[in-house]
ROTIMI-36489 format. One record per atom (N, C-alpha, C): residue in three letters; x, y, z. Coordinates in Angstrom, 1 decimal. Atoms other than C-alpha are relative to their C-alpha. Layout:
// ROTIMI-36489
+--------+--------+--------+--------+
! residu !      X !      Y !      Z !
+--------+--------+--------+--------+
!    ALA !      X !      Y !      Z !
...
+--------+--------+--------+--------+
***
This chain:
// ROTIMI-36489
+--------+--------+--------+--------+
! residu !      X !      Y !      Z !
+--------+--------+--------+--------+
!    UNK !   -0.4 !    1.2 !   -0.7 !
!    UNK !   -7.5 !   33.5 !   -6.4 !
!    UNK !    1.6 !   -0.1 !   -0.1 !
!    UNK !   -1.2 !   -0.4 !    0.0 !
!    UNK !   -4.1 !   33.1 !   -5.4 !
!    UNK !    0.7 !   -1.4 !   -1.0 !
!    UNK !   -1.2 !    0.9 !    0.4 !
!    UNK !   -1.4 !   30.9 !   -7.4 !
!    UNK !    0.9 !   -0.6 !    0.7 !
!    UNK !   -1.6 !    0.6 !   -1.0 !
!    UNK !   -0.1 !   28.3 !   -4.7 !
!    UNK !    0.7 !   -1.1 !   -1.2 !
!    UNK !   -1.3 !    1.3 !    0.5 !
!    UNK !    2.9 !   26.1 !   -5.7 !
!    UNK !   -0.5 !   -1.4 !    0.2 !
!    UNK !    0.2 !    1.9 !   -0.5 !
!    UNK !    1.2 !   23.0 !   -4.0 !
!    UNK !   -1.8 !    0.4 !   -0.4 !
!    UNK !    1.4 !    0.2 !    0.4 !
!    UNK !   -1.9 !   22.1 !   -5.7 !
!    UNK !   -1.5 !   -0.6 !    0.9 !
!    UNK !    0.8 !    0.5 !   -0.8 !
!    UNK !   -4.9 !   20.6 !   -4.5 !
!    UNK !   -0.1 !   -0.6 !    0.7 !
!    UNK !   -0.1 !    1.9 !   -1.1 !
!    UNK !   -4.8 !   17.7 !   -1.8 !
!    UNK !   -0.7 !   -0.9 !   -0.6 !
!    UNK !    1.1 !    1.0 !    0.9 !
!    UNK !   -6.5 !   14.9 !   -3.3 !
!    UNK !   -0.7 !   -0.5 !    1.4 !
!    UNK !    1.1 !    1.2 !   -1.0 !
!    UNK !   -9.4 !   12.7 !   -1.4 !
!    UNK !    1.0 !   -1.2 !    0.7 !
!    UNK !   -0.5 !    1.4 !   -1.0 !
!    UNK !   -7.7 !   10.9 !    1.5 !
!    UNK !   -0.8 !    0.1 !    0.9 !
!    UNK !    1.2 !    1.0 !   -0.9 !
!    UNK !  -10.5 !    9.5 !    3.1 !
!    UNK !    0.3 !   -1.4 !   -0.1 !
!    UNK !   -0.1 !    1.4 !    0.6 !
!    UNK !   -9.7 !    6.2 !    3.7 !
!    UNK !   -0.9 !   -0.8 !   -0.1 !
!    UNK !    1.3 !    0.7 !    0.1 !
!    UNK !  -12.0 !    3.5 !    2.2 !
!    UNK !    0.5 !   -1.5 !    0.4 !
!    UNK !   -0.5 !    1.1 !   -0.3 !
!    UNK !  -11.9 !    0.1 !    3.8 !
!    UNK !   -0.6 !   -0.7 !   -1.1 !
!    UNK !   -0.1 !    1.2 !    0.7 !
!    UNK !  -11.6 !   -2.6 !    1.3 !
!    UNK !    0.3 !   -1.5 !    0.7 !
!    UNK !   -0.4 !    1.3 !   -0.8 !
!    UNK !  -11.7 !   -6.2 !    2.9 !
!    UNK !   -0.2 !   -1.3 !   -1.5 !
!    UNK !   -0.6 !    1.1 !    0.6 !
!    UNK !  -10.6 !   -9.8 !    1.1 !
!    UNK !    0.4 !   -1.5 !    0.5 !
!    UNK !   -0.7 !    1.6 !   -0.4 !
!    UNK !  -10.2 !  -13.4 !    1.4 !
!    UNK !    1.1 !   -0.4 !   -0.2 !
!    UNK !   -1.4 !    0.2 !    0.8 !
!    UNK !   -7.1 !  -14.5 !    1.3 !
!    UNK !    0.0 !   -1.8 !    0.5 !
!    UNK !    0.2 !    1.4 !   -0.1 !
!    UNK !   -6.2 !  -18.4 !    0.9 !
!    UNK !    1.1 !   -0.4 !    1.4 !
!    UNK !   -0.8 !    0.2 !   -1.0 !
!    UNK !   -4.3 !  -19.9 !    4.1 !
!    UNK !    1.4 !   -0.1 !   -0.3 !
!    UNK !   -1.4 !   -0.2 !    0.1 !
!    UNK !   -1.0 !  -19.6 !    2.8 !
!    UNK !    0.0 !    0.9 !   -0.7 !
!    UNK !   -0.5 !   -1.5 !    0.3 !
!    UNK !   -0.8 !  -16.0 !    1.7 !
!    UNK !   -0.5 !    0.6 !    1.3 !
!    UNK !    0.2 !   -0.5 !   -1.4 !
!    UNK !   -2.5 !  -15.3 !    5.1 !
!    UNK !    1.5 !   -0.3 !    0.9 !
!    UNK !   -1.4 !    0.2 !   -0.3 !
!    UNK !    0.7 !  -17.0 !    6.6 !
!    UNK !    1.1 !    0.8 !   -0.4 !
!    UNK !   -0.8 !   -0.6 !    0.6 !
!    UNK !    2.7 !  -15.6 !    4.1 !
!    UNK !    0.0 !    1.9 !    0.9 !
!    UNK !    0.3 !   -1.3 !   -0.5 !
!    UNK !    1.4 !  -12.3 !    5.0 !
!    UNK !    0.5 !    0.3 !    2.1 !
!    UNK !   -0.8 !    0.1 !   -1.9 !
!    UNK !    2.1 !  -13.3 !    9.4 !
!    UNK !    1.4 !    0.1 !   -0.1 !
!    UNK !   -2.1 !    0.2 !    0.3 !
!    UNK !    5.7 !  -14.1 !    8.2 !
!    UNK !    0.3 !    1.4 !   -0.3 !
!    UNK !   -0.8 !   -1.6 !    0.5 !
!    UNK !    6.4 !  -10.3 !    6.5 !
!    UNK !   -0.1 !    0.5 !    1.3 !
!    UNK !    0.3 !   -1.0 !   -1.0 !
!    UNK !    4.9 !   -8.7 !    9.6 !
!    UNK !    1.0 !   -0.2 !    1.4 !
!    UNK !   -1.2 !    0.9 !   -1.3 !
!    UNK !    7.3 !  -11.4 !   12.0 !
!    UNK !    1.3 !    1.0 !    0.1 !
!    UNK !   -1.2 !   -0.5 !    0.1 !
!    UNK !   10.1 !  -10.1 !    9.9 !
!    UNK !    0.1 !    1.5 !   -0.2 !
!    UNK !   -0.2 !   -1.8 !    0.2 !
!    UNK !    9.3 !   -6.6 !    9.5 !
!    UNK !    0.3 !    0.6 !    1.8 !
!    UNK !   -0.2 !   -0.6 !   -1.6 !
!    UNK !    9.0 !   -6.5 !   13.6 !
!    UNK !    1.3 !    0.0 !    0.0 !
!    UNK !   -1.8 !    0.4 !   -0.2 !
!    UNK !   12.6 !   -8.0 !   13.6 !
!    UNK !    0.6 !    0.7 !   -0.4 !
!    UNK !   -1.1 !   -0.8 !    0.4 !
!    UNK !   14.2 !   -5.9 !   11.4 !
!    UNK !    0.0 !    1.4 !    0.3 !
!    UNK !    0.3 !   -1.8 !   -0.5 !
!    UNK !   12.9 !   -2.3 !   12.3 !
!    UNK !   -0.8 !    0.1 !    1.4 !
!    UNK !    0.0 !    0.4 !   -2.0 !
!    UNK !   12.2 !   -3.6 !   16.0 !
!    UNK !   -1.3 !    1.0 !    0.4 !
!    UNK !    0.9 !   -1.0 !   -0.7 !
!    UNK !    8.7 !   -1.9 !   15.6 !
!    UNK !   -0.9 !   -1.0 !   -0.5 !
!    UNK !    1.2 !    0.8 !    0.4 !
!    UNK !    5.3 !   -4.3 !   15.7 !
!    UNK !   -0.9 !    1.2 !   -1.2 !
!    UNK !    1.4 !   -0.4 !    0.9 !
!    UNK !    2.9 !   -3.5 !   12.4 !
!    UNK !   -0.7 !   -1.2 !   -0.6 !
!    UNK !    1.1 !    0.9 !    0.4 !
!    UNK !   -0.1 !   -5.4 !   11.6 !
!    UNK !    0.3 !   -0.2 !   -1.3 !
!    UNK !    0.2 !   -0.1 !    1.4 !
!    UNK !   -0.8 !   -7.1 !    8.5 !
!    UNK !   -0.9 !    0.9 !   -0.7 !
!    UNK !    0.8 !   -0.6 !    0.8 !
!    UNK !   -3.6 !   -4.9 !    7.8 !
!    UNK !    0.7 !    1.5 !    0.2 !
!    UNK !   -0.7 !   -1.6 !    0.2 !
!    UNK !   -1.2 !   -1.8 !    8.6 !
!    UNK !    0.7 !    0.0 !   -1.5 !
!    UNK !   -1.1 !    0.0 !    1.1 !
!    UNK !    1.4 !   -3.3 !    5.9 !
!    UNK !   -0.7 !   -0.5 !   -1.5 !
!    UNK !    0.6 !    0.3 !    1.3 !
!    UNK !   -1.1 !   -4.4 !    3.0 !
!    UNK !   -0.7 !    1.1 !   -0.6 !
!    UNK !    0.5 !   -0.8 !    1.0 !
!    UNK !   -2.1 !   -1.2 !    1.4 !
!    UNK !    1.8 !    0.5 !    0.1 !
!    UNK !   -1.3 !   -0.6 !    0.5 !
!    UNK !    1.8 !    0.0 !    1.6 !
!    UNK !    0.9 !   -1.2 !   -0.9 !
!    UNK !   -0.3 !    1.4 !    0.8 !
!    UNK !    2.3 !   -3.7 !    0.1 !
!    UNK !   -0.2 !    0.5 !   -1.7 !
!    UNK !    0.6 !   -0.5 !    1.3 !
!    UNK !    0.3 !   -2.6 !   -2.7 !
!    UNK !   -0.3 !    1.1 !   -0.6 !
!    UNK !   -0.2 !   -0.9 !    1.0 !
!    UNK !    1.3 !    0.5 !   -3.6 !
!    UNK !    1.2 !   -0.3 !   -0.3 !
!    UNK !   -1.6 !    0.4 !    0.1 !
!    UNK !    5.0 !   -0.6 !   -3.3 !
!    UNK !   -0.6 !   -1.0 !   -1.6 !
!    UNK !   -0.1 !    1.1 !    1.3 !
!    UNK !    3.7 !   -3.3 !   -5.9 !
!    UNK !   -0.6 !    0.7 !   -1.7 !
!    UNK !    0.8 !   -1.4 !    1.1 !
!    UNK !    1.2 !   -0.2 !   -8.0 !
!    UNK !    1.4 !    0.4 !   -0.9 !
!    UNK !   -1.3 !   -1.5 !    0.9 !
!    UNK !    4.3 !    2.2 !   -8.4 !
!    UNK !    1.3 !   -1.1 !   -1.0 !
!    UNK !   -1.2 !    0.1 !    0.7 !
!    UNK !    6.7 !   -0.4 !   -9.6 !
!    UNK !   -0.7 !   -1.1 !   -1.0 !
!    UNK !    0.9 !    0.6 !    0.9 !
!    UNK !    4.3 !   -2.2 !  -12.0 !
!    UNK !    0.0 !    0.9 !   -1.5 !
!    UNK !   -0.4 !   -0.8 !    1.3 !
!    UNK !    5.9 !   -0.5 !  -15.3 !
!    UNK !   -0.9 !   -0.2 !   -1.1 !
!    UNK !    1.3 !    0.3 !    1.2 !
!    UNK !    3.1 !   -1.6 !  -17.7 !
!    UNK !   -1.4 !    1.2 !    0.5 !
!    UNK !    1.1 !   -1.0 !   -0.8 !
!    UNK !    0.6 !   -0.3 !  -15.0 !
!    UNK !    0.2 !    1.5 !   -0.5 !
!    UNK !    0.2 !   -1.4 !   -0.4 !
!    UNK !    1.8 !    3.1 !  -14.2 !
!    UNK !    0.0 !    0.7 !   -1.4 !
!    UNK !    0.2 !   -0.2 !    1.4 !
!    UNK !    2.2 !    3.6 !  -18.3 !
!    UNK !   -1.1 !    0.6 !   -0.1 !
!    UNK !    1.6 !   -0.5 !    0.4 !
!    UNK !   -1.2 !    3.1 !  -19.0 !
!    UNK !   -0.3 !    0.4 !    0.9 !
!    UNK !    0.5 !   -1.3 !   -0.4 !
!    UNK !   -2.4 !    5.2 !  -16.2 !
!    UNK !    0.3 !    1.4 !   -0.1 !
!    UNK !   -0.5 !   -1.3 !    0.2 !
!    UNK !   -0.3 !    8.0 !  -17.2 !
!    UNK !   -0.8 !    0.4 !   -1.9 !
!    UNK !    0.6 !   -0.7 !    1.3 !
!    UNK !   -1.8 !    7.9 !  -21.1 !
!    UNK !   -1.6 !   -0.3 !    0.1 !
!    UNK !    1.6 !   -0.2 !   -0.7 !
!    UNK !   -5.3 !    7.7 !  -19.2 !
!    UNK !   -0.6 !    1.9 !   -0.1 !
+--------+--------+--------+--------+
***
């Protein structure tokens, strides 16, 4: 078997996860997507920008990524 440089691909299948959210983080969430059109003058949905919300919030969660790494 050969020795590639780039390892496995991991499982990207994506799994839908759905959630309540209370009427003002739903808002909240309309307003990022307002200003994200405005500033990079490209429309994305809230359900496009809440899984890149929450990895943005995963990766810089310094306690988090700790304890997953001595997992």
């Amino acid at each position: 078997m050969a020795n590639l440089k780039l390892g496995r691909l991991r499982d990207r299948t994506p799994v839908k996860i759905s959630f309540q959210a209370h009427p003002d983080l739903a808002g909240a969430l309309r307003a990022y997507a307002e200003l994200y059109r405005e500033t990079y003058g490209q429309a994305a949905s809230v359900s496009d920008l809440i899984p890149c919300m929450l990895e943005s919030f995963l990766a810089s969660d310094r306690a988090f990524v700790q304890a997953r790494r001595e997992r």
